[in-house]
C-alpha positions in Angstrom: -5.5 50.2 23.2 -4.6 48.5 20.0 -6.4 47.0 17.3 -5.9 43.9 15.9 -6.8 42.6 12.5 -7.9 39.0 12.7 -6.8 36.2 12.5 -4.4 36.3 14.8 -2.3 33.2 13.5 -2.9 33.6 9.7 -2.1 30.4 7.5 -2.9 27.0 8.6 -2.9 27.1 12.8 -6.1 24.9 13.3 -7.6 23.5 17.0 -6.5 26.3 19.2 -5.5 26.2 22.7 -4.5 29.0 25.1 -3.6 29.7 28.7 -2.3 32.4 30.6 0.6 32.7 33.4 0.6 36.0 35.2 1.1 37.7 32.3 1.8 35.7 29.4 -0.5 34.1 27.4 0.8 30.8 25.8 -1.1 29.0 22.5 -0.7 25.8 20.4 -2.3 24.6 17.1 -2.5 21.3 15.2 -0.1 20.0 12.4 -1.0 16.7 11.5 2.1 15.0 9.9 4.5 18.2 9.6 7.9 17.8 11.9 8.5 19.4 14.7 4.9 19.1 15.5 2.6 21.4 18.0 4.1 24.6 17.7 4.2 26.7 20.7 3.1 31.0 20.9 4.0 33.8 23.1 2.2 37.0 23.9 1.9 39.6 26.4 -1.1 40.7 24.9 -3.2 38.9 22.7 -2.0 40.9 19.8 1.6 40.5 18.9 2.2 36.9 18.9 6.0 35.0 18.7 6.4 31.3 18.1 8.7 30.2 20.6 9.2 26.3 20.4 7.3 23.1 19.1 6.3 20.3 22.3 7.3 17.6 20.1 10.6 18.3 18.0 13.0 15.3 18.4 13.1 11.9 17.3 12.2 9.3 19.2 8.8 11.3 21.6 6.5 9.8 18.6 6.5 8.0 15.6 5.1 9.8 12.7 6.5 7.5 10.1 4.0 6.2 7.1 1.2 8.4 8.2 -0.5 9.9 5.4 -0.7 13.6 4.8 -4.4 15.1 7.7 -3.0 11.8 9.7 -0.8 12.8 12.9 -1.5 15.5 15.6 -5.0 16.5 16.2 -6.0 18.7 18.1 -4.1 19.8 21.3 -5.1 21.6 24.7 -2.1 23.6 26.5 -2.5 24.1 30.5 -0.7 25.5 33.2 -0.7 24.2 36.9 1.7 24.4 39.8 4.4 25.5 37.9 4.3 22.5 35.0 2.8 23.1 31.4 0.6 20.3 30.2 -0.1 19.7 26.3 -2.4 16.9 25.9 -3.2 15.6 22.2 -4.0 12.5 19.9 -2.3 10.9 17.0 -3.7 9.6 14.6 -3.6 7.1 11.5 -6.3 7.1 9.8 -5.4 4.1 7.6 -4.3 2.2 10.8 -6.9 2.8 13.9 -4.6 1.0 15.7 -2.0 2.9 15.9 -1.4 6.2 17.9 -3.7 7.1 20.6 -4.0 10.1 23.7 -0.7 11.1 25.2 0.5 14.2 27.3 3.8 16.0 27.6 4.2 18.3 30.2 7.6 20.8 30.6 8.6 23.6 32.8 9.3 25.8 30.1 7.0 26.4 27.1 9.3 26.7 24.5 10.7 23.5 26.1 12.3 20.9 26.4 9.0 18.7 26.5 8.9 15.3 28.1 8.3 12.0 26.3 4.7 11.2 25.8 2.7 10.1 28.9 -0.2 7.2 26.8 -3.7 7.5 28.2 -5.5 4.0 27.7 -8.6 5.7 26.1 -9.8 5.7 22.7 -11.1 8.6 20.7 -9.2 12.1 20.1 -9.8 15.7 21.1 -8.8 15.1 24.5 -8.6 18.1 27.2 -7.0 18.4 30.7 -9.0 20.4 33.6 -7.8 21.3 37.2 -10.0 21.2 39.7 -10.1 23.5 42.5 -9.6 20.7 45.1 -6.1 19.2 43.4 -7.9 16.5 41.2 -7.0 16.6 37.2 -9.9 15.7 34.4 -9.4 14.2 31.7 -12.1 14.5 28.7 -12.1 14.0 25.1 -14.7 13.0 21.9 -15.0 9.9 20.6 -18.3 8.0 18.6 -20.9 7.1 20.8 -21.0 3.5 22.1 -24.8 3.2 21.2 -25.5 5.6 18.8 -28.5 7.1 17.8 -28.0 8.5 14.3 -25.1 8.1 12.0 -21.7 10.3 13.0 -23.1 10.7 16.7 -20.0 11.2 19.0 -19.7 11.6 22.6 -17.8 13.4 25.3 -16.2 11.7 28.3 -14.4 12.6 31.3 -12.6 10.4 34.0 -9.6 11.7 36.8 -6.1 11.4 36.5 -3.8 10.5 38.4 -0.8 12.0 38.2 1.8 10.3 39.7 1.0 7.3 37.6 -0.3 8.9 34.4 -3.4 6.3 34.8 -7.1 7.6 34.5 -8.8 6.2 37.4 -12.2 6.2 39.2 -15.3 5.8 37.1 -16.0 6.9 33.7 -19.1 9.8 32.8 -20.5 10.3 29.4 -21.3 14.3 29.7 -22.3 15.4 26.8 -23.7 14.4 22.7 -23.7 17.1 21.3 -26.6 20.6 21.5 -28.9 19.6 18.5 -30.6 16.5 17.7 -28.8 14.5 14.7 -25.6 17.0 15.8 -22.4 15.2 14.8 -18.8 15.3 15.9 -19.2 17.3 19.0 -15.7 17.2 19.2 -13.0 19.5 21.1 -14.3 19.5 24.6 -12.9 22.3 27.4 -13.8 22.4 30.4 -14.0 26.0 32.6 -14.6 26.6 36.1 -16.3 30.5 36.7 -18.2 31.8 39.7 -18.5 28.4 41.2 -20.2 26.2 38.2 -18.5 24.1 35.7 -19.0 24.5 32.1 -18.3 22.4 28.9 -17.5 24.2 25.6 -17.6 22.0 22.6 -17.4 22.3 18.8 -20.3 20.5 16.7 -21.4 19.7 13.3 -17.8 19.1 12.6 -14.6 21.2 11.4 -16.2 22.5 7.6 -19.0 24.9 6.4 -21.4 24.0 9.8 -19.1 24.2 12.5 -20.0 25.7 15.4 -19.5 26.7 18.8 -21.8 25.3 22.0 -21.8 25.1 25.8 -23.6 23.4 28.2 -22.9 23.8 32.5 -23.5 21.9 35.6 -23.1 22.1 39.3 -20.4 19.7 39.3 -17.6 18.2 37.4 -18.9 15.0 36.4 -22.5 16.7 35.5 -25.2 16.6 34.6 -24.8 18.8 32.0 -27.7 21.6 30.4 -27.4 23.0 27.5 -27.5 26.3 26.9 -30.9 27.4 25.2 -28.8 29.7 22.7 -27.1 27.3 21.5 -25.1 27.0 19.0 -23.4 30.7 20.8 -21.2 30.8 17.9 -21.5 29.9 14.6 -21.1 31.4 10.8 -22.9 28.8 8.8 -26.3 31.0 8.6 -24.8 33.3 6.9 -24.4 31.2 3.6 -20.6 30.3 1.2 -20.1 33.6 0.1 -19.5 35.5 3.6 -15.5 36.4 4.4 -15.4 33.8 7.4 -16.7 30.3 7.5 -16.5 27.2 9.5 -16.4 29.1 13.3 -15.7 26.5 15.8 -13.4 24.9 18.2 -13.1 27.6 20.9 -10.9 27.8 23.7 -11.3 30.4 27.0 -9.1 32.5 28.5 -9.4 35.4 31.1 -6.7 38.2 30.6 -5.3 40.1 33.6 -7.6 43.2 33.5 -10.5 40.4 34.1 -11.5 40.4 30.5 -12.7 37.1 28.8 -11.3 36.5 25.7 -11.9 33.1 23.0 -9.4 32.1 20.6 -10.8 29.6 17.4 -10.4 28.6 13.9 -12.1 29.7 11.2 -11.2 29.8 7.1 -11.1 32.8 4.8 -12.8 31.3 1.3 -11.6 33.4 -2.2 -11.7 32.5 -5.4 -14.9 31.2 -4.4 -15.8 28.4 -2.0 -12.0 27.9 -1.3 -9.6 28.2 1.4 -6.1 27.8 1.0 -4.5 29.3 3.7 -6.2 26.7 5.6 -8.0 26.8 8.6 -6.8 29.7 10.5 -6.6 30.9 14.4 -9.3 34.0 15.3 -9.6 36.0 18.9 -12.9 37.2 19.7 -14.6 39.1 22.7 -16.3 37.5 25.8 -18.4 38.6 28.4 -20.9 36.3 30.7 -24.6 37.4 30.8 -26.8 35.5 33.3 -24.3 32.8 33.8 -23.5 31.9 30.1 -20.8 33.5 27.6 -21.7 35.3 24.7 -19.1 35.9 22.3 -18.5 38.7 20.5 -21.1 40.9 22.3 -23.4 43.1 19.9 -22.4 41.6 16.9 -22.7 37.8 17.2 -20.1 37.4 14.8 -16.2 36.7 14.7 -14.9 40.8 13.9 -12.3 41.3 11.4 -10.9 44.3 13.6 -11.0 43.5 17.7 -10.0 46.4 19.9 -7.6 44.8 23.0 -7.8 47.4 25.6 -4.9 46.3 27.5 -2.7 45.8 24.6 -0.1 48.2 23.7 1.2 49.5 20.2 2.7 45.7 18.8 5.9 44.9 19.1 7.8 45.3 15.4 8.9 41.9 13.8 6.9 39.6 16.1 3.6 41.0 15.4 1.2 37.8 14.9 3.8 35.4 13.8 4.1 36.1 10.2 6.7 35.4 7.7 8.1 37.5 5.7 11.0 38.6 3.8 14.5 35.6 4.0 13.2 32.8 6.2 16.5 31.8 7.8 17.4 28.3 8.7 17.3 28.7 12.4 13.4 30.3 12.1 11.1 28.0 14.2 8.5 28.1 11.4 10.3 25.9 9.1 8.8 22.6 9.0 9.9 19.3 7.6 7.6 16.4 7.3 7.3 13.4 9.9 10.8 13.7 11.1 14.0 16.3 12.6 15.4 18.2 9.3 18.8 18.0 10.4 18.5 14.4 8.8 18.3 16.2 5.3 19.5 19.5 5.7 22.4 21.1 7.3 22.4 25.0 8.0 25.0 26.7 5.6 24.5 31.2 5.7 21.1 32.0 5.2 20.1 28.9 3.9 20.8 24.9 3.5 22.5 22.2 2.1 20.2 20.2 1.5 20.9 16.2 0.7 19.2 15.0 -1.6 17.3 11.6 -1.2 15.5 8.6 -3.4 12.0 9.4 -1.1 9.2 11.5 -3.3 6.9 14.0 -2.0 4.4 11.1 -3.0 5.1 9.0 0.0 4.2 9.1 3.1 7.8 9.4 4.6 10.3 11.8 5.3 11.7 13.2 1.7 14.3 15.9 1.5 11.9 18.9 2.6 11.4 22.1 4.2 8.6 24.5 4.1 6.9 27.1 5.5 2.9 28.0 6.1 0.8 30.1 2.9 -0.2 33.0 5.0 -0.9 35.7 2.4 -3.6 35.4 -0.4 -0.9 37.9 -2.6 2.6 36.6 -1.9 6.3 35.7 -3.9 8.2 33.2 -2.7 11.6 33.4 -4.3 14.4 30.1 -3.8 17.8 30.7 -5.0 20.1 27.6 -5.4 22.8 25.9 -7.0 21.2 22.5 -8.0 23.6 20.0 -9.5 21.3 16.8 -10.1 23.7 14.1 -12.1 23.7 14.0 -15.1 21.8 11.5 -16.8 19.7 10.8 -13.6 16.0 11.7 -12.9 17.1 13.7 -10.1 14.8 16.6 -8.9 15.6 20.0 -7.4 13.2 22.5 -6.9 9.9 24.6 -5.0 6.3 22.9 -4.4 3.6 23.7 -3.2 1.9 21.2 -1.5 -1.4 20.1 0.0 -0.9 16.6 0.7 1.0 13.4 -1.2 -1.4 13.1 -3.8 -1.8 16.8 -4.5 1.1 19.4 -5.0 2.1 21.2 -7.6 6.1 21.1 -8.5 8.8 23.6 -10.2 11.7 21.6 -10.5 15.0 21.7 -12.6 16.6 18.4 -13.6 19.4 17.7 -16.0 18.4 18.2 -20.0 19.6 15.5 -22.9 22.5 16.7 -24.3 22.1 18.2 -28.3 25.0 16.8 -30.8 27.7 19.7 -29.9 25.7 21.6 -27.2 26.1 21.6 -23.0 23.3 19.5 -21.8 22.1 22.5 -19.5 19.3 21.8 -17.2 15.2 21.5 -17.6 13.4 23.4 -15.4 9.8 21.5 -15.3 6.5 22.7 -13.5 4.6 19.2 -12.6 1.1 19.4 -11.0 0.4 16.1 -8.9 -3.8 15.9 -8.5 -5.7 13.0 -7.3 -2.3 11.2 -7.1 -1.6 11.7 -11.0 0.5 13.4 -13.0 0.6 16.1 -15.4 3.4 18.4 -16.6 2.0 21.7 -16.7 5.2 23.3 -18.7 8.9 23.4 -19.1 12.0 25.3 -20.3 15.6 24.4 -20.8 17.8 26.8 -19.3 22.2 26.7 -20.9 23.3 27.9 -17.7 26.1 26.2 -15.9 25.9 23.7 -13.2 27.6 25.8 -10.7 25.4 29.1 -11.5 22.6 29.3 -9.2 18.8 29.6 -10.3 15.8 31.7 -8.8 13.0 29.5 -8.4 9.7 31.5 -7.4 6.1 31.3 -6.8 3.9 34.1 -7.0 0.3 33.6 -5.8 -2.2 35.9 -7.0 -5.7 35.0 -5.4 -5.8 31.4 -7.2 -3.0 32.0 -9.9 -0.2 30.6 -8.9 2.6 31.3 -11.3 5.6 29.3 -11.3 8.9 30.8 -12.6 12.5 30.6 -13.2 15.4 33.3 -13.5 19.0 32.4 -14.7 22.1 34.4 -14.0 21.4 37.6 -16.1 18.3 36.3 -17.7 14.9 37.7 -17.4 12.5 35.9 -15.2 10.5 33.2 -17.2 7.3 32.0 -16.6 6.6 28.4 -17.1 3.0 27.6 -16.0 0.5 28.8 -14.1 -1.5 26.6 -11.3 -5.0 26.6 -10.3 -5.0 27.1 -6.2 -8.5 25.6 -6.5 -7.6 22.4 -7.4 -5.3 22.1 -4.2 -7.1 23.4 -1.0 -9.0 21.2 1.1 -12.7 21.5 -0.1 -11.0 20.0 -3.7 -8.7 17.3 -2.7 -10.3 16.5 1.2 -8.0 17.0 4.3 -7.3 19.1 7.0 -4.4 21.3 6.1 -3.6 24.7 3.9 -0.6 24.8 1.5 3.0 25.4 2.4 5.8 26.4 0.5 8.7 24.7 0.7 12.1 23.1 -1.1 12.6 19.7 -1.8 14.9 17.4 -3.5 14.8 14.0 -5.3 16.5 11.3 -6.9 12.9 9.1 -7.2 13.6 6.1 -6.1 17.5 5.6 -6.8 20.8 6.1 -4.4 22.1 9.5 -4.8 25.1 11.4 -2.9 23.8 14.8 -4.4 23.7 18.0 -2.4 21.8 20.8 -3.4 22.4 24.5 -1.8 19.5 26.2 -0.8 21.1 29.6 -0.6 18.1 31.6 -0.2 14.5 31.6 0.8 12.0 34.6 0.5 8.7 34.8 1.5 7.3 38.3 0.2 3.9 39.2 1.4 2.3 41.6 -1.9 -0.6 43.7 -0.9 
């Protein structure tokens, strides 16, 4: 037996979805506007978990372009049948309804490659994919009610697919609005088939403080559907802001191969107070079935911090629930770039990049000169050594961020310093901190070093502190300002996303040929 501290999938792996083959267990998360998108998880036991591939990680399977940051990829279901894999999903723009839409992908092989996407012709997002015991495929989703009866009021639908043509055919049924009167966004449908009877497992009251898990079943597929009288069977919101898990919702079932049920969801860990900057996070908890209906986490009616997996052995060292830490090489699957490959900014070079440097900001919603990596620790350094050369003269940027969205990141950056009547220019090394969309330097120094001697750039986050720091060749380390991590989680600034860490580079606006070397990433979990 081992015993596994939750999450399972620290940092910011929202909307999770699980199946199992045989033995393996397989799970994807959202990422909204980060490239490659819908990363894909391994296990053998629910425990130790290794990310193995993304389903969408070329150009060309969908356009991500101009989306702003909590746009893109909501909300995925993985599932297995006859051999295939099936991800189904929805993009989104939320400043342009009319783009995006439902799509699939199916593969052979999880960690891929995936196929192009397969476009559903119905509105709304959440959707989710059942197989039926007779052959026929289900698709269901969320959208807002056609007639609703109070403000936010959503409701679930189901229709067949066929397969051969990707087409949903046959008559449309509107299952399900929600468990509670004047419930909104009962949103991120599954549906289960156990012992015979159907059942419909939906999230409610929408992804912040009052989420929660419900479930209604019927006889068959298409319904009716009754609530259960427990309902909501999952949910954290009683137990007030100050409690070290909030927001419980949008489950997803799966049956390990001792028989076991299990439920993997998100969740958020506030600190600092009523904050949550690692995001919204992926949690396993417990499942049995009393008198036809699940109750999670038996006994305690709670998501556990510690969950005993009976069948799982001692973990497996280095893959153990899909953490960072220490050099992030280039070829790690967690790197991320934003809305497109990042071979079109950054070529592999040792253990880190060259990265090219373009006129895009991290203030637009585009593809700038990026890579990062998920905040999964409360306590962690991140240390970024590289030789930036902006031109001299230019406005060029170099440097670490950390960022929430384009209107709110926080910056340490080195950029070339005015020359001094008989002195090397040398280069500024500036911590910026973009809120609301403005901007505010938060602190500079000028550092005499030579172009071609590389810098340490580092973050260190304490709780909320963020301190933002440079170290020359043979210097001490400097610190040059100090960030609030309240100001930059979702509950200050709106979204759907935790911070990452990444490296970017700049030339705001103007053509540029500069290359900057990323020589080094580090991402040092303290405590």
């Amino acid at each position: 037996m081992t015993t596994v501290t939750n999450p399972i999938l620290p940092g910011c792996y929202p909307d999770p979805s699980i199946c199992r083959v045989g033995e393996d267990y397989y799970l994807v998360s959202s990422t909204f506007e980060y490239f490659p998108g819908l990363p894909i998880h391994h296990s053998r036991d629910l425990v130790s978990w290794e990310p193995i591939g993304h389903a969408i990680d070329r150009a060309g399977q969908l356009d991500l372009d101009g989306m702003w940051s909590s746009s893109g990829l909501f909300a995925p279901t993985l599932r297995h049948h006859d051999g295939t894999f099936w991800l189904i999903c929805t993009l989104v723009d939320q400043r342009d309804a009319s783009r995006g839409g439902n799509f699939y992908v199916t593969a052979t092989d999880p960690a891929g490659p995936w196929s192009d996407p397969v476009w559903i012709d119905e509105s709304g997002i959440d959707p989710s994919l059942f197989f039926d015991d007779d052959g026929r495929i289900w698709v269901h989703g969320t959208r807002l009610a056609v007639e609703p009866r109070w403000h936010d009021q959503t409701e679930v639908w189901i229709r067949e697919l066929d397969p051969v043509t990707g087409r949903l055919v046959g008559d449309e049924h509107v299952v399900w609005h929600g468990a509670l009167e004047n419930a909104v966004w009962a949103e991120g449908p599954h549906l289960y088939r156990v012992d015979g009877t159907y059942y419909l497992l939906a999230a409610e009251a929408g992804t912040e403080f009052h989420h929660a898990v419900c479930v209604a079943r019927a006889d068959t597929v298409t319904g009716p559907y009754v609530g259960h009288k427990g309902n909501p069977v999952l949910t954290h919101r009683h137990l007030g802001r100050e409690t070290d898990v909030i927001g419980v919702g949008h489950a997803d079932l799966v049956q390990a191969v001792d028989g076991s049920w299990w439920a993997v969801l998100l969740a958020m860990r506030p600190y600092g107070g009523y904050h949550y900057n690692l995001g919204r996070e992926t949690f396993l908890v417990p499942l049995v079935w009393e008198d036809g209906w699940p109750v999670f986490a038996p006994g305690v009616g709670r998501v556990p911090m510690r969950v005993d997996v009976p069948f799982a052995a001692d973990a497996r060292p280095g893959v153990t629930q899909g953490v960072a830490s220490g050099v992030v090489g280039p070829h790690d699957v967690r790197w991320t770039s934003l809305r497109g490959p990042a071979h079109d900014v950054a070529t592999p070079d040792g253990d880190g990049w060259q990265l090219r440097l373009t006129p895009t900001t991290l203030a637009e919603p585009a593809s700038p000169a990026f890579l990062g990596v998920r905040q999964q620790h409360t306590d962690v350094d991140v240390r970024v050594t590289l030789r930036a050369v902006p031109a001299a003269g230019s406005a060029e940027e170099v440097g670490v961020v950390v960022r929430q969205s384009e209107a709110d990141h926080v910056r340490l950056f080195v950029t070339p310093a005015t020359a001094e009547a008989g002195a090397p220019a040398g280069r500024r090394v500036v911590a910026v901190h973009r809120q609301g969309g403005v901007e505010r330097t938060l602190g500079e120094t000028t550092l005499a070093a030579e172009d071609s001697e590389p810098l340490v750039l580092t973050v260190s986050a304490r709780g909320q502190d963020y301190a933002l720091g440079v170290q020359g060749p043979g210097g001490e380390p400097t610190t040059v300002a100090v960030a609030d991590g309240r100001t930059l989680d979702t509950v200050a600034t709106g979204g759907f996303l935790g911070l990452w860490f990444g490296v970017y580079g700049t030339s705001n606006g103007l053509p540029t040929s500069t290359v900057a070397q990323v020589e080094r990433f580090e991402y040092l979990p303290r405590g």
